[in-house]
C-alpha positions as CSV (number, residue, x, y, z in Angstrom):
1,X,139.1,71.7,73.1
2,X,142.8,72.0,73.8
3,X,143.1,72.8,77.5
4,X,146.3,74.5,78.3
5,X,145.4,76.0,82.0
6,X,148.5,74.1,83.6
7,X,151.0,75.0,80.8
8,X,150.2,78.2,81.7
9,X,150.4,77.7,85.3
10,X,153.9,76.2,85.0
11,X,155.0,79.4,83.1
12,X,153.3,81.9,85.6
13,X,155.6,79.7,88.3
14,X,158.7,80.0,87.6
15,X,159.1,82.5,84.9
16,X,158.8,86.6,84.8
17,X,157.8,86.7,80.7
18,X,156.2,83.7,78.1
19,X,154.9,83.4,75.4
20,X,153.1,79.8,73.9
21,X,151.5,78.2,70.9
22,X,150.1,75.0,70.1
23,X,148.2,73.5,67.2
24,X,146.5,69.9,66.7
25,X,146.8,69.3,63.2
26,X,144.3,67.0,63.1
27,X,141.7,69.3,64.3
28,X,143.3,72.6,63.2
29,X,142.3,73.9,66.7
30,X,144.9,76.3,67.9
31,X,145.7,77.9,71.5
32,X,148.3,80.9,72.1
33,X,149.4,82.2,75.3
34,X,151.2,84.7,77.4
35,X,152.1,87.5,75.5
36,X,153.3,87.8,71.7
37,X,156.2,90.0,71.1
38,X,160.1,89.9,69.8
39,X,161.5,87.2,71.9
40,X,165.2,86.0,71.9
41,X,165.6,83.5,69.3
42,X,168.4,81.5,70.4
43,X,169.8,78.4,69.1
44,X,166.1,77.4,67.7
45,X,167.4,79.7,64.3
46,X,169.8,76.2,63.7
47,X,166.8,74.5,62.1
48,X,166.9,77.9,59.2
49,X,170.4,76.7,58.8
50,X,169.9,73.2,58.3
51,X,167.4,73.7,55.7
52,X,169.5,76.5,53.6
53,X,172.7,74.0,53.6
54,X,170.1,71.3,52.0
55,X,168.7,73.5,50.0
56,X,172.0,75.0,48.8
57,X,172.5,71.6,48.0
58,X,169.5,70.8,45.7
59,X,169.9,74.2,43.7
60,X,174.1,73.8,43.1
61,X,175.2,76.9,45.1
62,X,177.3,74.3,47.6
63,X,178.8,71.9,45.1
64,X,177.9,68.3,44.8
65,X,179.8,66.3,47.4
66,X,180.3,69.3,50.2
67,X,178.7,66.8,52.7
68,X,182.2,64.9,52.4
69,X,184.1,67.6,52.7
70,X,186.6,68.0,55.1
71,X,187.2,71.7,56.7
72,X,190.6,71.9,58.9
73,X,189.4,74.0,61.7
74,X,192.2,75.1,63.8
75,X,191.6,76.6,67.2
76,X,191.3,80.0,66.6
77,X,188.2,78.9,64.4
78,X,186.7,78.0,67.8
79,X,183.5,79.9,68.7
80,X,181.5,80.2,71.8
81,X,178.1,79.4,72.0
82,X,178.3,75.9,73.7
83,X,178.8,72.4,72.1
84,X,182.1,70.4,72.0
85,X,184.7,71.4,69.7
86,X,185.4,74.6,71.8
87,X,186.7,72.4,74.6
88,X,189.4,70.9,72.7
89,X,193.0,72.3,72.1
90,X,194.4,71.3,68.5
91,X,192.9,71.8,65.3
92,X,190.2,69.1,64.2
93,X,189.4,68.0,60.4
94,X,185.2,67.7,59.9
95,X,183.0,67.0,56.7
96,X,180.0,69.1,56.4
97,X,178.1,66.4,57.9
98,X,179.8,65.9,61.1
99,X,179.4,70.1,61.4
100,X,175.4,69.6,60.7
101,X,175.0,66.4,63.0
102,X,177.4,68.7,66.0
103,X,174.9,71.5,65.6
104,X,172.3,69.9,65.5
105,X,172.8,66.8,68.1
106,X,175.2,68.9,70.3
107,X,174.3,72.5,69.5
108,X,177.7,73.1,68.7
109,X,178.5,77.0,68.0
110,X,182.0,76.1,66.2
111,X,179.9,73.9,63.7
112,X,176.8,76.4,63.7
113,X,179.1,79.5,62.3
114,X,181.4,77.5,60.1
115,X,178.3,76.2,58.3
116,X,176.9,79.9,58.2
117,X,180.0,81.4,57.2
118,X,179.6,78.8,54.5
119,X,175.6,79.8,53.3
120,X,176.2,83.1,54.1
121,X,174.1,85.0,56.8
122,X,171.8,86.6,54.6
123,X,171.0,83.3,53.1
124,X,170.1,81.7,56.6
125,X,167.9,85.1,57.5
126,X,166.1,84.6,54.3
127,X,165.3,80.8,55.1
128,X,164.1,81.4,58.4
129,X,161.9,84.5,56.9
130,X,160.3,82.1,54.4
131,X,158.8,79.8,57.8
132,X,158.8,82.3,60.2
133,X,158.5,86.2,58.3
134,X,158.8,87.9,61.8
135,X,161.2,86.1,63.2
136,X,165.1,87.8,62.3
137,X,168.9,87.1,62.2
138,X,171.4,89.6,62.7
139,X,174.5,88.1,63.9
140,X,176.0,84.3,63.8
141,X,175.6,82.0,66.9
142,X,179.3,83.4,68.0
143,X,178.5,87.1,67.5
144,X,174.8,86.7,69.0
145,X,176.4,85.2,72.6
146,X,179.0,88.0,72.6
147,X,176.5,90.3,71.8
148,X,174.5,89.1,74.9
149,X,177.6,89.2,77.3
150,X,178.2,92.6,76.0
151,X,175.0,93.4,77.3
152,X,175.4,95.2,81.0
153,X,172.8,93.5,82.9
154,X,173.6,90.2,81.0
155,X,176.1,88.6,83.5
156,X,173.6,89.0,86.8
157,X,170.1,88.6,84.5
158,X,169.4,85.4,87.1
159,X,170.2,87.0,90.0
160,X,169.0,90.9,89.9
161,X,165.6,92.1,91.0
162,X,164.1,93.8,87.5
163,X,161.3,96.6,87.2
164,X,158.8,95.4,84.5
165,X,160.6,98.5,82.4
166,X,163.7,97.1,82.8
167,X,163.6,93.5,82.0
168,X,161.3,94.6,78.8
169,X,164.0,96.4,77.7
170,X,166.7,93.9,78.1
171,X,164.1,91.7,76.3
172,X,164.2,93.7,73.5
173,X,168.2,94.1,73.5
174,X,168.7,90.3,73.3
175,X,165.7,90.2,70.4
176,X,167.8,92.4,68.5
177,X,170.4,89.8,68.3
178,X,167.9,87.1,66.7
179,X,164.4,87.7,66.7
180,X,161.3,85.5,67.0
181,X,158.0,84.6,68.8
182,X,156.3,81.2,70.1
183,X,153.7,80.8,67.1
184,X,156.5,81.7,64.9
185,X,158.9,78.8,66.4
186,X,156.1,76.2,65.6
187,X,155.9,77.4,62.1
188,X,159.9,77.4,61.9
189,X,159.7,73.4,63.1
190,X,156.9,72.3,60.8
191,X,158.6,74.0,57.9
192,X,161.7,71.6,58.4
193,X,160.3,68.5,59.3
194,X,158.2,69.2,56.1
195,X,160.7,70.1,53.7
196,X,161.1,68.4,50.3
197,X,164.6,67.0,48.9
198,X,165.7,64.9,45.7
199,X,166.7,61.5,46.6
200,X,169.3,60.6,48.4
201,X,169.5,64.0,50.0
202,X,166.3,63.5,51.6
203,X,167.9,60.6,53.2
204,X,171.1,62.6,54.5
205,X,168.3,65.1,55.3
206,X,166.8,62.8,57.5
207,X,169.3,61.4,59.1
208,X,170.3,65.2,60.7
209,X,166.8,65.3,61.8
210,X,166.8,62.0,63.7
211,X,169.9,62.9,65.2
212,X,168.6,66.5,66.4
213,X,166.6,64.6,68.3
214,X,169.6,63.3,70.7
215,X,168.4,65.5,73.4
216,X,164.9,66.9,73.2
217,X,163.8,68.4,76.0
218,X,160.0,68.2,75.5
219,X,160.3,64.7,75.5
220,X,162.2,63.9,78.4
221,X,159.6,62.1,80.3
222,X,157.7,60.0,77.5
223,X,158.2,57.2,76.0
224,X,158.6,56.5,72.3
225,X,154.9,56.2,71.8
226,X,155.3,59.7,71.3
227,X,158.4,61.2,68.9
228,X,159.0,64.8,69.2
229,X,161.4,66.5,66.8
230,X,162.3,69.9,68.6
231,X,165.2,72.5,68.9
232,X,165.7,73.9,71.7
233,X,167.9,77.4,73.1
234,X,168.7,79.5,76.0
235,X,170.7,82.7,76.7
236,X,172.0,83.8,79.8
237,X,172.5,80.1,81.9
238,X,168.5,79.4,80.8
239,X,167.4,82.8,81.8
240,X,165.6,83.3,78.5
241,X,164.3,80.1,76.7
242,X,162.9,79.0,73.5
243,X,161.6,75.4,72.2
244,X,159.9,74.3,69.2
245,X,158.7,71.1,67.7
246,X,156.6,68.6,66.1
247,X,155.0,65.3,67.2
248,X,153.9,62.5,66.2
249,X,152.8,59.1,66.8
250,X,155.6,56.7,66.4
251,X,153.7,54.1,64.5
252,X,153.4,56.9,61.7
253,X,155.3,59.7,59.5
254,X,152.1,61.7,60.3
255,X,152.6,65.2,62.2
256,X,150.5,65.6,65.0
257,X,151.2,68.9,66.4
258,X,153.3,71.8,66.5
259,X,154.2,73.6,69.2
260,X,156.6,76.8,70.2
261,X,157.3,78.9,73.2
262,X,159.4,81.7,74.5
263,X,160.0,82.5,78.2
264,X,162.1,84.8,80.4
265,X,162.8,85.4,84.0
266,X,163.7,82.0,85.6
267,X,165.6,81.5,88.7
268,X,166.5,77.8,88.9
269,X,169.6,76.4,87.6
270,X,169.9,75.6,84.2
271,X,169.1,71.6,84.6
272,X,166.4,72.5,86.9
273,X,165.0,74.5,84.3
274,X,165.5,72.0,81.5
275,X,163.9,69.3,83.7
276,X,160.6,72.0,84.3
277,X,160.6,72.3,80.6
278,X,160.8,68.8,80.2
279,X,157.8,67.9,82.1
280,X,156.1,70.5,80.0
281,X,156.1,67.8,77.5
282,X,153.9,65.8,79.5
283,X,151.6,68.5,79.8
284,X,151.3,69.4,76.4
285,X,150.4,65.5,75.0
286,X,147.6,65.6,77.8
287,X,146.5,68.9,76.7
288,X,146.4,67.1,73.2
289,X,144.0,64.1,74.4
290,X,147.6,61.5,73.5
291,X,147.9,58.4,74.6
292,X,151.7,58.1,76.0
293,X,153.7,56.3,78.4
294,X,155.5,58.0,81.0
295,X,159.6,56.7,80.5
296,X,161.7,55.1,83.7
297,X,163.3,58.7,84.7
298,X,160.1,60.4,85.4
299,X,158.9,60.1,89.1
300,X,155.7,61.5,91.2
301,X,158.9,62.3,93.7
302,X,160.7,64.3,91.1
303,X,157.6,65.9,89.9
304,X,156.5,67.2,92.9
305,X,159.6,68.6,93.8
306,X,160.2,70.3,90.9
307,X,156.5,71.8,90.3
308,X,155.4,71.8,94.0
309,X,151.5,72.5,94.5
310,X,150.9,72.5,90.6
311,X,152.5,68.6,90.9
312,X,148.6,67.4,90.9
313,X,149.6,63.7,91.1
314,X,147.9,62.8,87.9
């Protein structure tokens, strides 16, 4: 029986809103939490995008050879929505699969909406809909982060004191950016890892998956005994969050688990949060019954500053 008591915990601690699901595929056995409702999407929508560009690959509506081809994108191309391209001040020539690998291993908004702008948005909603048929779309990464800052209560979401009504409504303002859930997510994740290409696409497919995996933050503090393939998101400095994922044992191809979760309401600064989040991951491979190895960064001093009385010294 999957136990998730102290996953739970860790989300009643530090956050005002969550919502979680986990599966073992190898049992089937299933456990959601927190509550299930339209939750900010995010950045975790990049994995829709990734699969339509491969997909609009396979069925000729991006012509053969558009991962070699180069886009001059000058600085007025730039978009917000984090990443690395937005920092620099001269125009910058990309193939298709430098803008892929950007947004996937540096969740790179330039990259994100050039590729969109591409697929066309519709074409991204309709990919994510196949996975994930509640989850929505609206606007492109650029549009969805101006949208939020256009939002009143957006700039001082970390700081304000919110009524229940209140911070259910800005909820539901951000959702209508990009919509999803935590069971959703999970379904999102599996549907990518899983997809089916013609050779050698699948092998270009891959290789964006592996390097999505630059900076996973479910898998911070475990060793490679363990692989987790996740995409992660935030609005508002890590107010709202979202991750999803697979694992699997390293020695095979085999999916172990999905996982997804959204959550609201947290105070600490951003890295504080990612490091929380990342010692969720721990939690979630014990909840599992896996063997893993705790990695060199993770410390019982770290662990119980960070999580306080829920650091349980296991």
């Amino acid at each position: 029986m999957i136990d998730a008591s102290r996953i739970a915990a860790i989300f009643d601690r530090f956050t005002t809103g969550w919502h979680f699901y986990l599966r073992d595929l190898r049992t089937g056995e299933a456990v959601e939490q927190g509550v299930r409702k339209a939750w900010p999407i995010g950045s975790c929508f990049k994995l829709a995008v990734l699969v339509a560009y491969f997909e609009a690959l396979t069925d000729g509506s991006l012509p053969e050879g558009s991962l070699d081809s180069e886009s001059l994108i000058a600085p007025d191309r730039f978009r917000i929505g984090g990443g690395v391209i937005n920092l620099l001040d001269s125009t910058i020539r990309l193939t298709d699969r430098h803008l892929l690998h950007w947004m996937l291993a540096a969740s790179d908004g330039t990259a994100t909406d050039i590729l969109i702008a591409k697929l066309g948005l519709a074409r991204v909603n309709a990919t994510l809909q196949r996975f994930a048929p509640a989850s929505s779309l609206h606007v492109d990464l650029g549009d969805m982060v101006a949208g939020f800052r256009d939002i009143p209560e957006a700039p001082t979401c970390k700081t304000r004191e919110w009524s229940e009504a209140e911070a259910a409504e800005f909820c539901a303002d951000v959702a209508a950016l990009g919509a999803t859930n935590a069971s959703e997510l999970a379904a999102l994740a599996l549907g990518a890892c899983g997809l089916t290409l013609p050779a050698p696409l699948a092998g270009e497919y891959e290789r964006c998956l592996n390097v999505g995996r630059s900076w996973p933050r479910t898998e911070f503090f475990i060793q490679p005994s363990i692989r987790v393939f996740s995409k992660s998101g935030s609005l508002g400095l890590r107010y709202f969050t979202q991750d999803c994922g697979v694992l699997f044992d390293s020695a095979s191809s085999t999916p172990l688990a999905i996982f997804g979760y959204c959550s609201e309401g947290w105070r600490l600064p951003g890295s504080m949060v990612d490091l929380v989040l990342g010692h969720l991951g721990i939690e979630i491979a014990k909840a599992l019954g896996l063997s893993f190895t705790l990695n060199a960064d993770w410390t019982p001093e770290g662990a119980a500053l960070l999580l306080g009385d829920l650091w349980d010294g296991r």
